[in-house]
PyMOL commands that place a pseudoatom at each C-alpha (Angstrom):
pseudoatom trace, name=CA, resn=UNK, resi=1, chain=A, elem=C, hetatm=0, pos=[-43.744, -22.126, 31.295]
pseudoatom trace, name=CA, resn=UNK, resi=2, chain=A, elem=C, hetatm=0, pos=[-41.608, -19.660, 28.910]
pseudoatom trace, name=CA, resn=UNK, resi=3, chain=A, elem=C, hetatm=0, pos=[-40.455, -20.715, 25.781]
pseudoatom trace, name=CA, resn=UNK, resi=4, chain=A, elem=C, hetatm=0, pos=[-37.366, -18.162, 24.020]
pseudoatom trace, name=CA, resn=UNK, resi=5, chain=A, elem=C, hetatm=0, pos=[-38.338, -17.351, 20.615]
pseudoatom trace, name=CA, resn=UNK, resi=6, chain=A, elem=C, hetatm=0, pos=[-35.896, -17.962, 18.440]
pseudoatom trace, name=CA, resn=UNK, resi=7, chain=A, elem=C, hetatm=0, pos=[-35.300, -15.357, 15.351]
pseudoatom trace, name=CA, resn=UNK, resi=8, chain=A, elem=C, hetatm=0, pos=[-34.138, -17.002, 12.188]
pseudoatom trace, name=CA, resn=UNK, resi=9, chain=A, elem=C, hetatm=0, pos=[-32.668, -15.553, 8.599]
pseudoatom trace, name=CA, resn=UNK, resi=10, chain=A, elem=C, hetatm=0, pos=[-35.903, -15.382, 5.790]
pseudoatom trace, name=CA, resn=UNK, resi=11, chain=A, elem=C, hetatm=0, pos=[-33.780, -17.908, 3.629]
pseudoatom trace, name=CA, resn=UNK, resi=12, chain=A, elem=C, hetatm=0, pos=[-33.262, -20.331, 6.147]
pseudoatom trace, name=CA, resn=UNK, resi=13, chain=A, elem=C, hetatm=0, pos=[-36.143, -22.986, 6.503]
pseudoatom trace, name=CA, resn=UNK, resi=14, chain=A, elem=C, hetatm=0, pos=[-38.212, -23.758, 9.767]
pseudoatom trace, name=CA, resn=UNK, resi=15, chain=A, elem=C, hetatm=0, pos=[-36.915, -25.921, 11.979]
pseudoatom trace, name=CA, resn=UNK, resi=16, chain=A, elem=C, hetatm=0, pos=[-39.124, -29.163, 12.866]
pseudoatom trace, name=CA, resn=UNK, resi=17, chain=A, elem=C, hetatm=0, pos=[-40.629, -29.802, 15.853]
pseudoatom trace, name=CA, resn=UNK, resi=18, chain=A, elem=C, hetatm=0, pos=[-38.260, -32.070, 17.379]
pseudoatom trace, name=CA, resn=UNK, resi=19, chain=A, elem=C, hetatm=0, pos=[-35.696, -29.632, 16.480]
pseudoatom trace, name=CA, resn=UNK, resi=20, chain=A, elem=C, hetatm=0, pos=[-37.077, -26.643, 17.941]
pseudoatom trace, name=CA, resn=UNK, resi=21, chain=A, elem=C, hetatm=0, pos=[-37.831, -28.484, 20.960]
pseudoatom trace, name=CA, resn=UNK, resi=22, chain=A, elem=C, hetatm=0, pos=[-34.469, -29.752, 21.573]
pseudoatom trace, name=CA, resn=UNK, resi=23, chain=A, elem=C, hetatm=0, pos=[-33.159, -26.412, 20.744]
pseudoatom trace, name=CA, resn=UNK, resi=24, chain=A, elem=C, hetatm=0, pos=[-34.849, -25.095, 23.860]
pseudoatom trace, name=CA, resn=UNK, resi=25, chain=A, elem=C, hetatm=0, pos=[-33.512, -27.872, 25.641]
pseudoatom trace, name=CA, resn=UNK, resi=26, chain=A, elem=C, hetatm=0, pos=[-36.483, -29.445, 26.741]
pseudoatom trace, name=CA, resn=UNK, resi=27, chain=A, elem=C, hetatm=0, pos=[-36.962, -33.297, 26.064]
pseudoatom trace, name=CA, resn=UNK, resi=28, chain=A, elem=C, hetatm=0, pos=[-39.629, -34.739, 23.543]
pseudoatom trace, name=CA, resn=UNK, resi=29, chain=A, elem=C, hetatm=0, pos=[-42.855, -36.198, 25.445]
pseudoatom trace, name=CA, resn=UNK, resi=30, chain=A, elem=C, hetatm=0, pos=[-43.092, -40.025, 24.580]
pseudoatom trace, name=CA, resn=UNK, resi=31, chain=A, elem=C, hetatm=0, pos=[-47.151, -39.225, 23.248]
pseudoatom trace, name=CA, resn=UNK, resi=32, chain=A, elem=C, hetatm=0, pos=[-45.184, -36.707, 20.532]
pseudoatom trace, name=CA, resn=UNK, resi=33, chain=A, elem=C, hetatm=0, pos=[-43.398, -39.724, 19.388]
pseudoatom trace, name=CA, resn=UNK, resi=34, chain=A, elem=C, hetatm=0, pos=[-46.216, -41.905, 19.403]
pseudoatom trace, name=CA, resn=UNK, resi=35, chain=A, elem=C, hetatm=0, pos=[-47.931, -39.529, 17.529]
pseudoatom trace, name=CA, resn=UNK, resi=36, chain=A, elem=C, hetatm=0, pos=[-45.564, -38.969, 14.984]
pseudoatom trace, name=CA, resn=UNK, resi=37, chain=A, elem=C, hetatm=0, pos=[-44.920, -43.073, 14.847]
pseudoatom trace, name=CA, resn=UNK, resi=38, chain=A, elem=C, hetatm=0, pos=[-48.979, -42.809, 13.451]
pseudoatom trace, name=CA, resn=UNK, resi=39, chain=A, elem=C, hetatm=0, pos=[-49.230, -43.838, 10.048]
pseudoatom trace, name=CA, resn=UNK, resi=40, chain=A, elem=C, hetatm=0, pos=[-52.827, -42.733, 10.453]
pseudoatom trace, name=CA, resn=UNK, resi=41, chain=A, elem=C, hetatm=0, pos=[-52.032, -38.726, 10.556]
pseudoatom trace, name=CA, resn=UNK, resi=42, chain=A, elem=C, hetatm=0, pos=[-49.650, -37.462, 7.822]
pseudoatom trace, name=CA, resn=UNK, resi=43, chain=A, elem=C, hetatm=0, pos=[-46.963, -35.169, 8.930]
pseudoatom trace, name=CA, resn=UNK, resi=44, chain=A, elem=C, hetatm=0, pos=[-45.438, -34.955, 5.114]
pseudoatom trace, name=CA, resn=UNK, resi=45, chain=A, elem=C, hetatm=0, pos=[-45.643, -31.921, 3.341]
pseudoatom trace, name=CA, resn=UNK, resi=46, chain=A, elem=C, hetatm=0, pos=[-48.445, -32.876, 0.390]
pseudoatom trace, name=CA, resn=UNK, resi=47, chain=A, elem=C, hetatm=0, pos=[-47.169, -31.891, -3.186]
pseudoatom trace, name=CA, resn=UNK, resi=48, chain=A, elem=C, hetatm=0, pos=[-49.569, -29.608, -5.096]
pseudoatom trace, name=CA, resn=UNK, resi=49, chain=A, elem=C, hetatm=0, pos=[-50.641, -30.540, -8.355]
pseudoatom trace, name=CA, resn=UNK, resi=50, chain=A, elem=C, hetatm=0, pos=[-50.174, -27.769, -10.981]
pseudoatom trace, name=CA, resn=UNK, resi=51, chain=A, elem=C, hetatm=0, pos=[-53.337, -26.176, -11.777]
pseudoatom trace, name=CA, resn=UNK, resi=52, chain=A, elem=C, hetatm=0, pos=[-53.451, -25.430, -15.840]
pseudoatom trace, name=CA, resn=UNK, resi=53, chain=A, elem=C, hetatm=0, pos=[-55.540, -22.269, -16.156]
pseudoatom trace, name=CA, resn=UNK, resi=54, chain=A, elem=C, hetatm=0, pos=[-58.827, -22.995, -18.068]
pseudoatom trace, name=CA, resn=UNK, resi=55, chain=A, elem=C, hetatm=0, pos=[-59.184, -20.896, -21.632]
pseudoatom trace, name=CA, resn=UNK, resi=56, chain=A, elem=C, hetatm=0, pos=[-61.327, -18.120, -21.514]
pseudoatom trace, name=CA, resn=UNK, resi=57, chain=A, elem=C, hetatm=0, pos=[-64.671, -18.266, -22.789]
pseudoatom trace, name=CA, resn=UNK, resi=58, chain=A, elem=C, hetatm=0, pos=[-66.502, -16.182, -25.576]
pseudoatom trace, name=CA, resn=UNK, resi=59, chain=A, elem=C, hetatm=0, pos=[-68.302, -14.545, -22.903]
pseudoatom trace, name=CA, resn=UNK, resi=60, chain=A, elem=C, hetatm=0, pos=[-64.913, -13.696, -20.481]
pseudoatom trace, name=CA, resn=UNK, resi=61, chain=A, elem=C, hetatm=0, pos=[-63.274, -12.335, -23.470]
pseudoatom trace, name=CA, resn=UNK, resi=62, chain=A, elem=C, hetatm=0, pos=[-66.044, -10.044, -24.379]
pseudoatom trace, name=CA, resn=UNK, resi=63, chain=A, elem=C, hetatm=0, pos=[-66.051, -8.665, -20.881]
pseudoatom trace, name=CA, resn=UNK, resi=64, chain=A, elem=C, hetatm=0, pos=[-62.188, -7.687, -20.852]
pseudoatom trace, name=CA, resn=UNK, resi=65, chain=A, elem=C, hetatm=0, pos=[-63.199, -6.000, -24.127]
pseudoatom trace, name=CA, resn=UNK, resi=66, chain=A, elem=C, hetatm=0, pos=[-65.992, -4.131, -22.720]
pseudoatom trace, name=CA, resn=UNK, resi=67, chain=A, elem=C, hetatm=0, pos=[-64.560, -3.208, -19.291]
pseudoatom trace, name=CA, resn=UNK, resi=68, chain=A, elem=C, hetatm=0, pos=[-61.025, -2.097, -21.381]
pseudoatom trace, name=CA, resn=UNK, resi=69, chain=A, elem=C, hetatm=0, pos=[-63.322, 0.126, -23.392]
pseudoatom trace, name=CA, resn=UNK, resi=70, chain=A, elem=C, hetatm=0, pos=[-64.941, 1.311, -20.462]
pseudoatom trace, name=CA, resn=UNK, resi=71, chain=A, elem=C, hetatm=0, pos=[-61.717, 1.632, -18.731]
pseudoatom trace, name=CA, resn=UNK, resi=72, chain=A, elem=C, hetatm=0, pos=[-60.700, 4.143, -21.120]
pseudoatom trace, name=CA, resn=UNK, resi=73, chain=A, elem=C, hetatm=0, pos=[-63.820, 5.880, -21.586]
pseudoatom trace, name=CA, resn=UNK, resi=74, chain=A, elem=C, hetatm=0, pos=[-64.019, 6.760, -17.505]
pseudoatom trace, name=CA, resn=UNK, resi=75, chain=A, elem=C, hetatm=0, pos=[-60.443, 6.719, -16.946]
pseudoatom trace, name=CA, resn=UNK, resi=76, chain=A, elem=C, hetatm=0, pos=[-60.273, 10.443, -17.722]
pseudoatom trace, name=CA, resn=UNK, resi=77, chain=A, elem=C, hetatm=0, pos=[-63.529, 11.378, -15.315]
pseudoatom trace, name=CA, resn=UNK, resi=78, chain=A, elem=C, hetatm=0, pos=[-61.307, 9.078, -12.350]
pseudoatom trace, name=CA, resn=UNK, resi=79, chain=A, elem=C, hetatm=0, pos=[-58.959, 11.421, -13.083]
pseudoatom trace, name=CA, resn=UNK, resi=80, chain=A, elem=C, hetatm=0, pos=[-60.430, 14.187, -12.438]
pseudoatom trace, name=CA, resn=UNK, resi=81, chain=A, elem=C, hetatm=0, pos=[-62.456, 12.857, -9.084]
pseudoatom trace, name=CA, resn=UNK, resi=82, chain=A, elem=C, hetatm=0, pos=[-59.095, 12.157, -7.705]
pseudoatom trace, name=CA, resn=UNK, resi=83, chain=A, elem=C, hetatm=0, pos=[-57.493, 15.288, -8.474]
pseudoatom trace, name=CA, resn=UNK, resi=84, chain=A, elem=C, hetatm=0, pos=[-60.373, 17.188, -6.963]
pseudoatom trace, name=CA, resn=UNK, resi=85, chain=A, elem=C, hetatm=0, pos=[-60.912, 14.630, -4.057]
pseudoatom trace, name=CA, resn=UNK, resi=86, chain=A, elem=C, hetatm=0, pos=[-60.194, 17.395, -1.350]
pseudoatom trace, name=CA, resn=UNK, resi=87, chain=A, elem=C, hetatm=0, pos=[-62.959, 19.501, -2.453]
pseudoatom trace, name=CA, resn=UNK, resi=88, chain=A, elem=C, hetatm=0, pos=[-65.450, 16.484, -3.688]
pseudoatom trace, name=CA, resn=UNK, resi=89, chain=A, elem=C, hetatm=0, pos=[-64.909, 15.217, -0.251]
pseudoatom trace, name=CA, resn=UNK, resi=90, chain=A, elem=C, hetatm=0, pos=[-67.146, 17.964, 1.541]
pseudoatom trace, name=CA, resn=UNK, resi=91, chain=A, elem=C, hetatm=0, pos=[-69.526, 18.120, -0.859]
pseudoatom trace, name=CA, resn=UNK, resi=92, chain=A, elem=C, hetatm=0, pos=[-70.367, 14.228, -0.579]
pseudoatom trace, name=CA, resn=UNK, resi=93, chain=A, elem=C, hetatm=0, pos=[-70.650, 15.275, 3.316]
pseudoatom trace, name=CA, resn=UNK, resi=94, chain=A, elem=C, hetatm=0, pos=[-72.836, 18.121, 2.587]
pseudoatom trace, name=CA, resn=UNK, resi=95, chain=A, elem=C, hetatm=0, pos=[-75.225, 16.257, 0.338]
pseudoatom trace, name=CA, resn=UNK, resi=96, chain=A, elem=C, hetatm=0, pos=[-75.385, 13.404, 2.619]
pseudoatom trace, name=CA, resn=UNK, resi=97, chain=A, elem=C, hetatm=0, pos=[-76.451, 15.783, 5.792]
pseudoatom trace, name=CA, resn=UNK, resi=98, chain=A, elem=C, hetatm=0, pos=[-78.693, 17.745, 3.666]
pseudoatom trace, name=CA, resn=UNK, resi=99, chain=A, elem=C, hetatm=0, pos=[-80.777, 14.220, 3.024]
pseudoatom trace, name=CA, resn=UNK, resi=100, chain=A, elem=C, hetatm=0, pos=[-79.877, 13.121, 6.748]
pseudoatom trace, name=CA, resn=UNK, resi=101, chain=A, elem=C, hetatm=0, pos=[-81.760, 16.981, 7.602]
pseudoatom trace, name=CA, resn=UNK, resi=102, chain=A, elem=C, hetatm=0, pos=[-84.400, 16.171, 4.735]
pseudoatom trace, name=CA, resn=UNK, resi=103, chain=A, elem=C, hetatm=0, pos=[-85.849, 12.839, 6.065]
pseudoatom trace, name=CA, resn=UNK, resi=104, chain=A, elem=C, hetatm=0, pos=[-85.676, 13.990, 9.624]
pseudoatom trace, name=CA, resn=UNK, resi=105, chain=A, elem=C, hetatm=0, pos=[-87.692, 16.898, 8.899]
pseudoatom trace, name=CA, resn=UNK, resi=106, chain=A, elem=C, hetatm=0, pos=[-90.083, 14.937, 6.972]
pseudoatom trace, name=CA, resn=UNK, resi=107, chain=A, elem=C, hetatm=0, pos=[-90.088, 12.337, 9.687]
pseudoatom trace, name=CA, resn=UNK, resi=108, chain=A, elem=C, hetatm=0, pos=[-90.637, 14.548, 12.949]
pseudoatom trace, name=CA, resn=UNK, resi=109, chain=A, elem=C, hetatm=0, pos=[-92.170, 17.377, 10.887]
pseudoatom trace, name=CA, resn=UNK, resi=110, chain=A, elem=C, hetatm=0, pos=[-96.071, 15.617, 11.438]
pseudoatom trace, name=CA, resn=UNK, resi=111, chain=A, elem=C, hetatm=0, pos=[-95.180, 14.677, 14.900]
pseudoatom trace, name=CA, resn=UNK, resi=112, chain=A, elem=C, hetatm=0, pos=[-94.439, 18.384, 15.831]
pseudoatom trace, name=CA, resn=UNK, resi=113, chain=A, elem=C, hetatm=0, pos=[-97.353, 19.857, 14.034]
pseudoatom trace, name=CA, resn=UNK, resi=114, chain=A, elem=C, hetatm=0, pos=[-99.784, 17.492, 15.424]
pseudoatom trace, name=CA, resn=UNK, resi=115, chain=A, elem=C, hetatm=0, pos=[-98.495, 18.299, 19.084]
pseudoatom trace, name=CA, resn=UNK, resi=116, chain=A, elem=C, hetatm=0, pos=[-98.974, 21.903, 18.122]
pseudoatom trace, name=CA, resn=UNK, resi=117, chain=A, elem=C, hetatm=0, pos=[-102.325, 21.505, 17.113]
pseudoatom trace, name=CA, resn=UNK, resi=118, chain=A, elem=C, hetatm=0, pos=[-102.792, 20.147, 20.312]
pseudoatom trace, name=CA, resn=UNK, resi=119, chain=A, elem=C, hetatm=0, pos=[-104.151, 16.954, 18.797]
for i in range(1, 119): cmd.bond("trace and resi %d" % i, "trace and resi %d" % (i + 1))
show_as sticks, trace
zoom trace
């Protein structure tokens, strides 16, 4: 079975289930409205309690002053990695092949001496 989806306006709120079903024309089972007759299951929205932030500790507020200081101590070398990104990127790549070539060599390189010594 096919149900149209219907496209509504972002300011205009959701339509409940007993709407949207009659909207599509098709009836409400009688187990829906046993279900919703349930005082066992809640179908209420619940209302949030508002959450009052905690104060910051010693120990948070000396790590916003550390990381601001560091902040503005490195800030100037981010600066520069981004601005030179394009050329930083292929030297990362190179470095990281060079050790990929490095620990193959030293991996294979007793295997393929030992085979030529015939051992």
């Amino acid at each position: 079975m096919t149900q149209a989806v219907q496209i509504l306006p972002a300011n205009e709120p959701l339509p409940s289930a007993d709407e949207s079903a009659q909207s599509i024309g098709e009836p409400l089972p009688s187990e829906w409205a046993e279900i919703r007759a349930d005082e066992d299951i809640q179908f209420a929205p619940v209302e949030q309690l508002e959450r009052v932030p905690r104060e910051p500790s010693w120990l948070d507020q000396a790590l916003d002053a550390l990381f601001a200081q560091l902040g503005e101590l490195l800030g100037p070398v981010g600066t520069a990695l981004a601005a030179n990104w394009g050329v930083l990127r292929w030297v990362v790549i190179g470095i990281v092949a060079l050790i990929v070539l490095y620990l193959a060599w030293r991996t294979l390189g007793p295997l393929a001496r030992r085979k030529a010594d015939g051992s």
